[in-house]
C-alpha positions in Angstrom: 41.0 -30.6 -174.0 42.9 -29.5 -177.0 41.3 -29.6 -180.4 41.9 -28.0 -183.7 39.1 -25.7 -183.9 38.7 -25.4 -187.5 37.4 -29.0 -187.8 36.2 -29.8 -184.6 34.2 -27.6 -181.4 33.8 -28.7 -178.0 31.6 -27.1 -175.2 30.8 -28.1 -172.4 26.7 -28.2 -171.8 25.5 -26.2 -168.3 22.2 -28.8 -168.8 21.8 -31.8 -167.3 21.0 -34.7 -170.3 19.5 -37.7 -169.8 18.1 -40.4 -172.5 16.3 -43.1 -172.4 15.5 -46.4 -174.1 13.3 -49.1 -173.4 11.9 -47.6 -170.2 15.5 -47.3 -168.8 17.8 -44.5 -168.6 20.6 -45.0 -170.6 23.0 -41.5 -169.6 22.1 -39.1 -167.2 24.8 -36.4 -166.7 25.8 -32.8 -166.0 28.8 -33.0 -167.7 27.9 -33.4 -170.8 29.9 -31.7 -173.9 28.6 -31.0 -176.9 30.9 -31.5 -180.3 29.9 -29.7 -183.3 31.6 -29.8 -186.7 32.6 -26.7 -188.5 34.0 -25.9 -192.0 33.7 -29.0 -194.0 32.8 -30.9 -191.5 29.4 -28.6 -190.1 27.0 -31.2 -189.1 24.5 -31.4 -186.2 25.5 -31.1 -182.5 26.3 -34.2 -180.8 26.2 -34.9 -177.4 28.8 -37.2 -175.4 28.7 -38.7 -172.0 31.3 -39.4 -169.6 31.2 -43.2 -169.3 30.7 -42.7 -165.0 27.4 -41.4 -166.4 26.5 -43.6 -168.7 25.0 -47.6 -168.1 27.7 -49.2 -169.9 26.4 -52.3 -168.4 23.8 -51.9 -170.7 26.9 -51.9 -174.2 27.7 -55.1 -175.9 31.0 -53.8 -178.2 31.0 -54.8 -182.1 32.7 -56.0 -184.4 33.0 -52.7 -186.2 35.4 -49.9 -186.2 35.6 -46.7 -188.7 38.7 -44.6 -189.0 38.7 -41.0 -188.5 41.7 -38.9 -189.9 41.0 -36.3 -187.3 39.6 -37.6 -183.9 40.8 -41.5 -184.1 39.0 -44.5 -184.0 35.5 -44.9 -183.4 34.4 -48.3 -181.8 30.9 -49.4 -182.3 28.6 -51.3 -179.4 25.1 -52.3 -179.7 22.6 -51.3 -176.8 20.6 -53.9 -175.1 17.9 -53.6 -172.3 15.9 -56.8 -172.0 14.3 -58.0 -175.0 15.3 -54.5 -177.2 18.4 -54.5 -179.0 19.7 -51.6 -180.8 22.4 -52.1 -183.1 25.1 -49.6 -183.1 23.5 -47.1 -181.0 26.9 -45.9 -179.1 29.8 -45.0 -180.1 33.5 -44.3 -178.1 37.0 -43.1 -179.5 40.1 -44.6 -178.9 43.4 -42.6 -178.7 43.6 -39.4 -181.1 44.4 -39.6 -184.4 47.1 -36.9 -185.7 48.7 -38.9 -188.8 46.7 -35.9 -191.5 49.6 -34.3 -193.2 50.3 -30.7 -190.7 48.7 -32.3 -187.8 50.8 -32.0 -184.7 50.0 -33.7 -181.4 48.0 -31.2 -180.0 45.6 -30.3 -182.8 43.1 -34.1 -182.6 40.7 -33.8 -180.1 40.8 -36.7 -176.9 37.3 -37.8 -176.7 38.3 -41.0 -174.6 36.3 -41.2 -171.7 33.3 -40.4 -173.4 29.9 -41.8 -174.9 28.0 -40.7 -177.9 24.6 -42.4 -178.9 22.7 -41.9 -182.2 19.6 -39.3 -182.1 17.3 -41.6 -184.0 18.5 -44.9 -181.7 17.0 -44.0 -178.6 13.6 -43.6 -177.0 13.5 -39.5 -175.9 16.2 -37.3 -175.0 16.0 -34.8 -172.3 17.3 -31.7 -171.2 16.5 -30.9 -167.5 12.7 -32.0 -167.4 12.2 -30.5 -170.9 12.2 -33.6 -173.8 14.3 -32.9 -177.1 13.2 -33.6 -180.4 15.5 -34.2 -183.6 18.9 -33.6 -182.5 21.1 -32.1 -179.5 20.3 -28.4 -179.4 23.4 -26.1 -180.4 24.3 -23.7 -177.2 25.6 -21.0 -180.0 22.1 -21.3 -181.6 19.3 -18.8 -180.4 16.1 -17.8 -182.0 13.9 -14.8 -181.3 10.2 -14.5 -182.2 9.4 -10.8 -182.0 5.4 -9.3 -183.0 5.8 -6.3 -185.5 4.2 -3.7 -187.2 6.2 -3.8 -190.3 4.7 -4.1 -194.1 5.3 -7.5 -195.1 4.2 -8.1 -199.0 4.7 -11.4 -200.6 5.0 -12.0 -204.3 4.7 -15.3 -206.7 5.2 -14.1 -210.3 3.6 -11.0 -209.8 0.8 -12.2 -207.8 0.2 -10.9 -203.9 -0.4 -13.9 -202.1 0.0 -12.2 -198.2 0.1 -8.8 -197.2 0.0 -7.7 -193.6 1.3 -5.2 -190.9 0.9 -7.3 -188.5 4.3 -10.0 -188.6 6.0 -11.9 -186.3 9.7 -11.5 -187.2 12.1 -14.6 -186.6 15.2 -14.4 -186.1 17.6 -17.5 -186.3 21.5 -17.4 -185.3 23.0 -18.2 -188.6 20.1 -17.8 -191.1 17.9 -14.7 -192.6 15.3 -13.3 -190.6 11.6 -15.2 -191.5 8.4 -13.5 -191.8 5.3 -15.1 -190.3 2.2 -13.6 -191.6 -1.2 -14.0 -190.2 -2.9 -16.7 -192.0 -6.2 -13.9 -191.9 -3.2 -12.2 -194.2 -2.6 -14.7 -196.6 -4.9 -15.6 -199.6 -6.4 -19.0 -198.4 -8.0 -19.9 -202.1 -4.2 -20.3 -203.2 -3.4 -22.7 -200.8 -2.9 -26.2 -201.4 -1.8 -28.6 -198.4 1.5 -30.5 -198.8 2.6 -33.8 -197.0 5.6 -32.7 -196.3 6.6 -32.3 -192.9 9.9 -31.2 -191.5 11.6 -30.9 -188.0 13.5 -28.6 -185.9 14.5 -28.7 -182.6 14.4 -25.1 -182.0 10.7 -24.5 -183.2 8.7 -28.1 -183.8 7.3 -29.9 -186.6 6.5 -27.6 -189.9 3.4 -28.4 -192.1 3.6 -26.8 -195.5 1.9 -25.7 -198.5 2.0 -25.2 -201.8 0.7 -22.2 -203.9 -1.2 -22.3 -206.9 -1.0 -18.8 -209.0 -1.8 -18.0 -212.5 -2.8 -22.3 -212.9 0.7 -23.2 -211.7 1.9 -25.2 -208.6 4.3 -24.0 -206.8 5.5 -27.2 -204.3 5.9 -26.2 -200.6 7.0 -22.4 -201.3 5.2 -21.8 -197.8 5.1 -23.7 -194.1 3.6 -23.3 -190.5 3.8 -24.6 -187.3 0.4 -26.6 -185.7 2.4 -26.4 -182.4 6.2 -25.1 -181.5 8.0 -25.0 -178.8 7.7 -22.7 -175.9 9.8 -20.2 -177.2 8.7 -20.1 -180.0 5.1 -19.9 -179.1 4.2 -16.6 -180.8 4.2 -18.4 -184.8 2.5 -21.5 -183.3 -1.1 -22.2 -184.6 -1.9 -19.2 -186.6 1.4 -18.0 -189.0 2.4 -18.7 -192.2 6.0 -18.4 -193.7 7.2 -18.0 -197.3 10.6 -18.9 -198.7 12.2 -15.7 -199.5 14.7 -17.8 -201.3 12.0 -18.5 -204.0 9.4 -15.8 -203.6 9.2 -11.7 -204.0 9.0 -10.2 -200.7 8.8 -6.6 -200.3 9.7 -4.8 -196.3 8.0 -1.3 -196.2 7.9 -1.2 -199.3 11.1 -2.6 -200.2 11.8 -5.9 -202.3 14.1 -8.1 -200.5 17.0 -9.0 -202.1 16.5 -13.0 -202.4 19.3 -15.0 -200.8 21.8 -16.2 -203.4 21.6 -19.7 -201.6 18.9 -21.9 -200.0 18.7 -21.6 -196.6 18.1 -24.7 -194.0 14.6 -24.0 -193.3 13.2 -25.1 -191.3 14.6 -28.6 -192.4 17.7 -29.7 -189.6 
């Protein structure tokens, strides 16, 4: 499969994927590839399904196609399974595009042959015996929760609002490393509880907080996890993160240099 590999990536997945909708699985396969965009074009991974692996019995086509300068056409089809429709869950390219101006025949990717299905459309998502949340998880992406014994000090206009020695450092494959402090470490009375919720398919659901300092709110500067995922058990339950990006955050001793843009956390 060629491609041109600053717009578009293409793996193929060692994990067998299934989904499911309405009680019925809809694409179960071990050949699944996974097709990210990168540069301008950096979205979510997206899984597609060779059609022999996928219950296109189950596809009524519409009535609606979108143009893509870069891959080709994309043809819509609603799924159906008894009495549940879902309107434009799939999706299938026709033949390459390569009409962008210094395109040549080689550099559009040929997804013909294959099925992609919006996250949100189906039922659950699976890979192997495990269920996904959110979106397909990236194969480049790994994520590392390691117990320290470092001095982590954080800061909100010159008030300390955690201190401990005890951390659990994560570290993300494309993002800075987070500090989760015990929430024994962190000053409960400043604490107020935000409905905001966000989701990551690498760690779980994130509650946050705000912090109140000095009789100023400071909206969601801080989240935790109630639960995670299994490998990312160890800031499950009892750790509390702070936005280095907004807060002053000192590592044995040293303040942190704060990131000169907001990272995507833990919002995907």
């Amino acid at each position: 499969m060629h491609f041109r590999n600053d717009v578009i990536h293409i793996v193929p997945s060692p994990r067998r994927i299934r989904c499911v909708f309405a009680g019925e699985t809809i694409a179960d396969s071990t050949r699944v590839i996974v097709v990210r965009g990168v540069g301008k074009r950096r979205a979510v991974p997206i899984y597609y399904f060779p059609t022999e692996d996928v219950r296109v019995d189950l596809l009524r086509e519409r009535d609606e196609v979108r143009p893509d300068e870069h891959i080709g056409e994309m043809r819509y089809y609603d799924l159906v399974v008894g009495e549940r429709e879902m309107p434009s869950a799939a999706w299938m390219f026709g033949e390459p595009s390569n009409s962008a101006e210094g395109f040549e025949s080689n550099d559009a990717p040929d997804l013909r042959g294959y099925v992609a299905f919006g996250w949100n459309k189906l039922d659950s998502w699976y890979e192997e015996d495990t269920e996904v949340f959110f979106h397909a998880r990236d194969p480049y992406k790994r994520v590392d929760c390691l117990p320290s014994s470092r001095h982590i000090k954080v800061s909100i206009e010159g008030v300390t609002v955690a201190e401990t020695r005890r951390p659990v450092l994560l570290f993300e494959t494309g993002l800075i490393t987070r500090y989760y402090i015990p929430k024994l470490d962190v000053r409960q009375d400043v604490l107020r509880k935000s409905s905001t919720v966000t989701h990551c398919p690498y760690k779980g659901s994130a509650s946050y907080y705000s912090v109140e300092v000095n009789g100023k709110t400071y909206d969601n500067y801080a989240w935790w996890y109630p639960t995670a995922t299994p490998e990312c058990a160890p800031i499950a339950g009892g750790y509390i993160a702070f936005y280095d990006e907004k807060c002053d955050v000192e590592v044995d001793g040293v303040l942190q240099k704060r990131p000169t843009q907001m990272a995507v956390e833990p919002r995907y």
